[in-house]
C-alpha positions in Angstrom: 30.2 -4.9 28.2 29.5 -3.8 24.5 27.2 -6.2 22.8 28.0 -7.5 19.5 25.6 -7.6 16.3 26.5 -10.6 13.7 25.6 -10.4 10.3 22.8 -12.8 10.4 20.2 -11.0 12.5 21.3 -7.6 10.3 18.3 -8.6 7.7 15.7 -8.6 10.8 17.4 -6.1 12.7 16.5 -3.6 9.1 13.1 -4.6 8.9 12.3 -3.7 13.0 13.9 -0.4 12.1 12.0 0.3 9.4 8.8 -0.1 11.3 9.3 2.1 13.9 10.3 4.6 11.7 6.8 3.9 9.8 4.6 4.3 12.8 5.5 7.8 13.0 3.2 8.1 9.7 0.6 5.7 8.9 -2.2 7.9 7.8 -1.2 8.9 3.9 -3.2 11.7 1.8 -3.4 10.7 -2.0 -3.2 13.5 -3.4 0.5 15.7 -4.5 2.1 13.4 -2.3 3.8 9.4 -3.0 2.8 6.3 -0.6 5.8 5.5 1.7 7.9 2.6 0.6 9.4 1.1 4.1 8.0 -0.2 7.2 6.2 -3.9 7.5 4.2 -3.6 10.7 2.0 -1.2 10.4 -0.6 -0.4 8.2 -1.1 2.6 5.8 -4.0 4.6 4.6 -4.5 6.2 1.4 -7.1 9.0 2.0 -8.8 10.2 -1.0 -11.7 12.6 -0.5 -14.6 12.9 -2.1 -13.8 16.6 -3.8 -10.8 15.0 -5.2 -13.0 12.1 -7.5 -12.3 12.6 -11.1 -15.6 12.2 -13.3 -15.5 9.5 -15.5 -18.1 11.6 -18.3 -18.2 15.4 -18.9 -21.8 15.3 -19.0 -22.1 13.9 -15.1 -24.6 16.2 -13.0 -22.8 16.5 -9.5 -21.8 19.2 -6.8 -19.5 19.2 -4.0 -21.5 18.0 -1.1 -19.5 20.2 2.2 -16.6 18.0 1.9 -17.8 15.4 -0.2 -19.6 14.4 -3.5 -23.2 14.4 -4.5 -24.7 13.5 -7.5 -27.1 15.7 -8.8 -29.1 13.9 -11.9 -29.5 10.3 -13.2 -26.2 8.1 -12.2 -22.7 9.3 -11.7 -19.2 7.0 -11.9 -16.1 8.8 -10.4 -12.4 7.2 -10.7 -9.5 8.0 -8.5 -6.2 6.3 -9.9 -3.8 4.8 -7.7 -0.1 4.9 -7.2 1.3 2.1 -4.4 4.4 0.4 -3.5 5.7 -2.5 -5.4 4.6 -5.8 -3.8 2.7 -3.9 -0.9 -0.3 -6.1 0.2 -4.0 -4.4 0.0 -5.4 -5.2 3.0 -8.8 -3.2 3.2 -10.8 -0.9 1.2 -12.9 1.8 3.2 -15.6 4.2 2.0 -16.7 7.4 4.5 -19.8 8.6 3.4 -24.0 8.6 3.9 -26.3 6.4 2.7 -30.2 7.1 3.6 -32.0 6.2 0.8 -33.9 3.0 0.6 -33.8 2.8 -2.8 -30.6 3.9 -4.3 -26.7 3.1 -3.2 -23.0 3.9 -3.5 -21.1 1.2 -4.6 -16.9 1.6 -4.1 -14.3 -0.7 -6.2 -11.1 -1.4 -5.9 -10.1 -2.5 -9.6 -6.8 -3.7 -10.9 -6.2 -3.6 -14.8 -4.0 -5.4 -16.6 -2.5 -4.4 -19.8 -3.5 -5.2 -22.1 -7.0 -5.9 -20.5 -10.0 -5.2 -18.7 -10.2 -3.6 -15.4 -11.0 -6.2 -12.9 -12.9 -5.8 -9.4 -10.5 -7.1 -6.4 -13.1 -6.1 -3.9 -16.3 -4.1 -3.8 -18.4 -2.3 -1.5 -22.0 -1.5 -2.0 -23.9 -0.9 1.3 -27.8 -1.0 0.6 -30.9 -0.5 2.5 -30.7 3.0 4.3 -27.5 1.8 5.9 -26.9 5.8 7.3 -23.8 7.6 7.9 -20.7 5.8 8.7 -17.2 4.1 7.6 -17.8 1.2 5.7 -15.1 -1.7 4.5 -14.4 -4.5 2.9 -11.5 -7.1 2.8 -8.7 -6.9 -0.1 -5.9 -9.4 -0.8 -3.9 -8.1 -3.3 -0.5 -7.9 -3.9 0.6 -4.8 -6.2 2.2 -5.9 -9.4 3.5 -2.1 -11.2 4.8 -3.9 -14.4 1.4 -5.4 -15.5 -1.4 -3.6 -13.4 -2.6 -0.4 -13.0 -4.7 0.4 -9.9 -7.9 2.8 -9.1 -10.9 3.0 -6.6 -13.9 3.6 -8.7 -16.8 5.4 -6.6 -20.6 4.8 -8.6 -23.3 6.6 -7.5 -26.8 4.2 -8.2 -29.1 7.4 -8.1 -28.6 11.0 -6.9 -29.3 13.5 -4.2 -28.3 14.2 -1.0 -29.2 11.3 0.9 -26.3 9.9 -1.1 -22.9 11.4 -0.1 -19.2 10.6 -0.4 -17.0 12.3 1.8 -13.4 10.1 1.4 -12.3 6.7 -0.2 -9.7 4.9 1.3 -7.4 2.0 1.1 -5.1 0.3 3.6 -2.1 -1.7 2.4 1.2 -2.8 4.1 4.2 -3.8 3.0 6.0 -7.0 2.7 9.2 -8.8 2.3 9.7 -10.6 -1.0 9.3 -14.0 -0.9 12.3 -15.9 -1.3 13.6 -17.5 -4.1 14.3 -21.3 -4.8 17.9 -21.0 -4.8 20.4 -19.3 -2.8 22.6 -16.5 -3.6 25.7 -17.6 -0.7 26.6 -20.5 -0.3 26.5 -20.3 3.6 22.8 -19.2 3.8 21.0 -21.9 2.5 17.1 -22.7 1.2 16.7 -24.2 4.8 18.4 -20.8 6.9 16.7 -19.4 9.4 17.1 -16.3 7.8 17.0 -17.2 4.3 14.0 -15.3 3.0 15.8 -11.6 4.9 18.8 -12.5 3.5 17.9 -12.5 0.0 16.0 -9.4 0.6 18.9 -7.3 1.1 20.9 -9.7 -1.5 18.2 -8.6 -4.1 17.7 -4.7 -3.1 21.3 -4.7 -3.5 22.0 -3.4 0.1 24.6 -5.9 0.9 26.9 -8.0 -1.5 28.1 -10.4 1.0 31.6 -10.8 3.0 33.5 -12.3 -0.4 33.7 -15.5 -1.8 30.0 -16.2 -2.4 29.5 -16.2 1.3 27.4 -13.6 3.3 28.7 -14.4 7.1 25.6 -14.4 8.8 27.6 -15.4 12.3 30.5 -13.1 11.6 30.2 -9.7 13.8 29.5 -6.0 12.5 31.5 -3.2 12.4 29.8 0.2 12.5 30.8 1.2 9.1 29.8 -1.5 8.1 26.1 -1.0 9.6 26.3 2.2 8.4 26.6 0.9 4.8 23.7 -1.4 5.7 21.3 1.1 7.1 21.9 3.8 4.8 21.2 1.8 1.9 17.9 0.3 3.5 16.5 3.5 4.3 17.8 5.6 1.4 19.3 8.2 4.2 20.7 11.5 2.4 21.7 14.9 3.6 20.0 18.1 2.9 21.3 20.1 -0.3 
């Protein structure tokens, strides 16, 4: 027998597909490359090492440190702007790097700016006392807003030398479904649906238009054009040119 799929389990059906397709990938290099924009589950990591740091001054002392940064003379701020997914949550902020002086520290920020406006800190961390080697985090709940933020880790050395060393930055974030809206697009999928929030999703991303008549269907069964349509627009599929 040839089990059917109906319309209304399509929404969570797109979202399970989108995750496994994520978890081929969660580890994400900043640099010459864009942060994936699918997948719910799992979480993914924007690496940004240390050599890569943009110097906030031209009149900075530092070297390249192996594979990190080092700060030669006085105090050194390094930026590293940002480009994430709309509405992706920030989980977790990371910095990979050494730490052996007793006197001195690196301090890592993730900062959101709003413009017009100030850069503010959405989480910081600033491991003191001779805390060694290691990977060091900190908790972030953010959720990325393009249209009036711009986002960048900020990396400030409080001294120099090499018992202070920066080898990568890194942020974790993962993606989320919009949260729903107050009223509902078709008529049969209403506020208190089971699958009201999914629903609108795809109603918003414009991946489905519903079955006519302001209705969407959810218990009607799918063709396999039509879940073609569905899955083709949810995971922008294309064909090499």
């Amino acid at each position: 027998m040839v089990g059917r799929i109906v319309a209304g389990a399509v929404p969570a059906l797109l979202l399970s597909l989108a995750g496994a397709a994520a978890s081929s990938g969660e580890t994400h290099v900043s640099e010459g490359s864009t942060p994936e924009s699918w997948g719910t589950q799992s979480e993914t990591l924007v690496v940004i090492p240390g050599l890569a740091l943009i110097p906030r001054t031209s009149t900075m002392a530092y070297i390249g440190n192996g594979a990190g940064r080092e700060c030669t003379a006085g105090t050194c701020l390094f930026i590293a702007p940002l480009q994430l997914p709309a509405g992706a949550q920030v989980v977790r902020i990371e910095l990979d790097g050494c730490d052996t002086s007793g006197t001195e520290s690196i301090s890592v920020r993730f900062d959101y700016c709003p413009h017009p406006g100030a850069c503010l800190i959405a989480a910081e961390i600033e491991p003191v006392g001779s805390p060694g080697c290691g990977l060091f985090s900190a908790p972030v709940a953010q959720t990325i807003d393009n249209a009036n933020n711009v986002y960048m880790m900020s990396v400030n050395f409080n001294g120099n030398g090499s018992d202070l060393v920066v080898r990568t930055v890194r942020l974790a974030y993962k993606l989320q479904v919009s949260p729903p809206p107050a009223s509902a697009t078709f008529a049969d999928v209403p506020t208190s649906h089971p699958f009201f929030q999914f629903v609108e999703a795809l109603a918003a991303s414009g991946i489905t238009g519903g079955c006519g008549g302001g209705n969407f269907c959810p218990g009607d069964p799918l063709t396999r054009g039509q879940m073609a349509a569905f899955l083709a627009k949810a995971l922008g599929l294309h064909w090499p040119q």
